[in-house]
C-alpha positions in Angstrom: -25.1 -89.1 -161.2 -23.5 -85.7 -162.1 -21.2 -87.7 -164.4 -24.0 -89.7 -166.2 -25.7 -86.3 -166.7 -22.2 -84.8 -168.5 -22.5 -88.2 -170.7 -26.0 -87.7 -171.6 -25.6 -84.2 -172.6 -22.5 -85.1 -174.5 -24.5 -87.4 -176.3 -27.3 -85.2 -176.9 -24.9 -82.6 -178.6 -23.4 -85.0 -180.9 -26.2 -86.3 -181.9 -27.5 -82.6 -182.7 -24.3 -82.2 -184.4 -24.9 -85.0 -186.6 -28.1 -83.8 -187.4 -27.4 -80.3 -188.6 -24.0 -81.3 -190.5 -26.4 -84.0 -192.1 -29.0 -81.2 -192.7 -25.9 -79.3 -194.4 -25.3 -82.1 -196.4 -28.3 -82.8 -197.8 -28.9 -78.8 -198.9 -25.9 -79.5 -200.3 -26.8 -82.4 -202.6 -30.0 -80.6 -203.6 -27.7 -77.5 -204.8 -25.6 -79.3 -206.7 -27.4 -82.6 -207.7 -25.3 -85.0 -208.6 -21.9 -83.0 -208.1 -22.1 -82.7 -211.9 -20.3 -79.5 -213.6 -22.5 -76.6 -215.9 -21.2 -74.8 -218.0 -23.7 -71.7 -218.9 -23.4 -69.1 -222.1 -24.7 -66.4 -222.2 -24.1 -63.2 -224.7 -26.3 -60.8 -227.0 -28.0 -62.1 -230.1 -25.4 -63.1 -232.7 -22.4 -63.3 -230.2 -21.8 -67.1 -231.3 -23.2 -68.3 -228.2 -25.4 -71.1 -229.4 -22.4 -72.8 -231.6 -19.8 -72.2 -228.9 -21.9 -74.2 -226.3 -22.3 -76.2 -228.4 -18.9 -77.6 -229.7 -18.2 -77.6 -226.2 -21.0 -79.9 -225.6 -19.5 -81.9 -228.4 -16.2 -82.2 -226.9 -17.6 -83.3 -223.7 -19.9 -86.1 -225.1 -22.3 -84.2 -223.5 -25.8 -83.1 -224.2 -26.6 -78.6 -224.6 -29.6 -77.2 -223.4 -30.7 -73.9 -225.2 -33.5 -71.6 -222.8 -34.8 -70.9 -226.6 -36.0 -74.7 -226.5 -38.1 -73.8 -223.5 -39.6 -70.6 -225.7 -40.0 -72.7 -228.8 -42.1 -75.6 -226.8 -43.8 -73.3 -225.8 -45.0 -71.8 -229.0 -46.0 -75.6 -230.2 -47.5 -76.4 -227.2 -49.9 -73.7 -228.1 -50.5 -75.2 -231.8 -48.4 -71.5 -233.1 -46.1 -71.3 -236.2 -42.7 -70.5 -235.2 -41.5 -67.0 -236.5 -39.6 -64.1 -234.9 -42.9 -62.7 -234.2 -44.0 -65.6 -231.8 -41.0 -65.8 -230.7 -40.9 -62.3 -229.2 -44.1 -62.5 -227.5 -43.7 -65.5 -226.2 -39.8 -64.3 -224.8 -41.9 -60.9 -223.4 -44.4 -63.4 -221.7 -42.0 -65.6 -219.9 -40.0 -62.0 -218.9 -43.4 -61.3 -216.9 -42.8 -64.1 -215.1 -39.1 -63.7 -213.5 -37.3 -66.9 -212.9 -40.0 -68.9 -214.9 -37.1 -70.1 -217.5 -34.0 -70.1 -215.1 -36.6 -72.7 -213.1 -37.0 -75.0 -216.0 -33.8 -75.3 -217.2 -32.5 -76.2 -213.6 -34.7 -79.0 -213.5 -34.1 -79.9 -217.1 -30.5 -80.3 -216.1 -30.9 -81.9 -212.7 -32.9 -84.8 -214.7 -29.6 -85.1 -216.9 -27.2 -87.9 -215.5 -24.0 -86.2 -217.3 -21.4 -85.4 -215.4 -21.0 -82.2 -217.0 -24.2 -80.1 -218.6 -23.9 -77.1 -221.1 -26.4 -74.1 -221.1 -27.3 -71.1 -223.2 -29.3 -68.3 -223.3 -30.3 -66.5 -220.1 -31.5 -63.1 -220.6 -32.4 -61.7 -217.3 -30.9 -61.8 -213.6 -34.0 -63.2 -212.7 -33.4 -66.5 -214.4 -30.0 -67.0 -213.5 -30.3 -66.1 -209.9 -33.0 -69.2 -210.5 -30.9 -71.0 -212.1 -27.8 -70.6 -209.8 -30.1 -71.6 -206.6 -30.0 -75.4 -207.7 -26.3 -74.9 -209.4 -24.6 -72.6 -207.2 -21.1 -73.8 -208.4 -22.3 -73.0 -212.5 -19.6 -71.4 -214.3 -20.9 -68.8 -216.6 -19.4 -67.8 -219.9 -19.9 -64.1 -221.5 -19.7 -64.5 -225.2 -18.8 -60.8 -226.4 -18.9 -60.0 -230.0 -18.9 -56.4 -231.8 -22.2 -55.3 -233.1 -21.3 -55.1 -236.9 -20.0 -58.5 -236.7 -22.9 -59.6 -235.4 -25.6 -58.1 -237.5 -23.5 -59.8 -240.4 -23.9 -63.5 -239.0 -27.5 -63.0 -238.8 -28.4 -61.0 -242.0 -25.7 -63.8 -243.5 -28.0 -66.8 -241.9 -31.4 -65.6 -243.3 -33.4 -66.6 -239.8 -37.4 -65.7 -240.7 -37.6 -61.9 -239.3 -33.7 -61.5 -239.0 -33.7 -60.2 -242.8 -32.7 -56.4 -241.8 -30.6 -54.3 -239.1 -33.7 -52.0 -238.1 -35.4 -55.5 -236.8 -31.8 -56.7 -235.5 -31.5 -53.2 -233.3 -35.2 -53.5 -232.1 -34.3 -56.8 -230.7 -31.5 -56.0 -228.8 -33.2 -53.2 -227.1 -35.7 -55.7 -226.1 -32.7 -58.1 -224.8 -31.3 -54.8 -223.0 -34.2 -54.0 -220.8 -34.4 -57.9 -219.9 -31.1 -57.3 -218.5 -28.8 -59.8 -220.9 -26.1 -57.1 -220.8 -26.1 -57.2 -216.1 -26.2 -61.4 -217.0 -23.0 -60.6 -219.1 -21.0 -58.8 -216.0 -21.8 -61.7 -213.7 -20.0 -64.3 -216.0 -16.9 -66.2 -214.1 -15.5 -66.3 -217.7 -15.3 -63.9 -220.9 -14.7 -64.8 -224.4 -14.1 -62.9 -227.7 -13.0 -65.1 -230.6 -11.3 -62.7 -232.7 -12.9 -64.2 -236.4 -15.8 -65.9 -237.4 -13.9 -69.7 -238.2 -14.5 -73.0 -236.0 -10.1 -72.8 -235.1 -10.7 -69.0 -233.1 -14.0 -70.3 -231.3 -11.7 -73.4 -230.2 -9.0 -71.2 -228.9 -11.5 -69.3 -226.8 -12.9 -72.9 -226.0 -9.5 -74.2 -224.6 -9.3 -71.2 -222.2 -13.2 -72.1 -220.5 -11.6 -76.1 -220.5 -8.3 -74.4 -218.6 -10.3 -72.5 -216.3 -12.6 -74.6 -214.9 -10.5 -77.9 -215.0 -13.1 -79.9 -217.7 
């Protein structure tokens, strides 16, 4: 008997065993559905951000999601022109609401059956801290380029609202206090192309594909 008790009570703690390193498992697959790679830019307005995810996209066969996408639906779901002005509110309103957009892209990209997705545009810890709960193994990208260099892409690409440096330094205030410049310190990698062609965004490019083994 006190041998058929020992049995039973090894059995009983395998089979608790097996259950928790099943429950591990399975809180496993939720946080990284799919075992797919992201990729996630981030940067100030202007930085280059937007184009460098997406050539990498590109290079990857691979669809990019922007977080301005989430903004700009927004704005048309409420039957509003898009301008820098609706923009800005609309940005301020999701900001009231931490983790609203880092929530939605993560489920944006959990829908995607790529094996690798590309992201841009997280503004506040908030959002990525959302983000990073379903895609704890994201590798984030800091896309750092000099103010004066910046101001001249935008002034140069004649965006409604981005037609003078007073606006252009109001704005990123505003990205400041959302925190894009704490987002920037948290990223795994950083980049700063040294000019404004396709050739010195590749290079920085090739170092992103060396690090994280794409």
């Amino acid at each position: 008997m006190p041998g058929t008790l020992r049995r039973v009570s090894v059995c009983a703690a395998l089979l608790v065993a097996l259950a928790s390193s099943s429950a591990v498992a399975q809180r496993r697959a939720v946080a990284r559905p799919g075992g797919k790679k992201v990729i996630v830019f981030v940067g100030m307005p202007g930085a280059g951000k937007s184009t460098a995810a997406a050539r990498l996209a590109t290079r990857l066969g691979t669809s990019k999601l922007s977080t301005g996408d989430i903004i700009r639906k927004a704005i048309a779901a409420r039957g509003l022109e898009y301008n820098a002005v609706n923009d800005r509110a609309v940005a301020e309103e999701f900001a009231r609401r931490p983790g609203t957009i880092g929530r939605q892209s993560a489920a944006v990209v959990a829908r995607d059956p790529a094996p690798v997705s590309v992201v841009e545009g997280f503004r506040s810890e908030a959002d990525l801290d959302a983000f990073l709960k379903v895609f704890p193994g994201a590798t984030v990208v800091s896309v750092e380029v000099g103010t004066e260099r910046r101001y001249r892409r935008m002034l140069a690409r004649g965006r409604s609202g981005e037609d003078n440096v007073a606006y252009l330094r109001d704005r990123d205030r505003a990205e400041v206090r959302r925190g894009v410049r704490k987002v920037m310190r948290r990223a795994n990698i950083r980049i700063r192309p040294r000019g404004d062609s396709f050739e010195s965004l590749d290079r920085s490019l090739d170092r992103v594909f060396r690090v994280t083994g794409l």
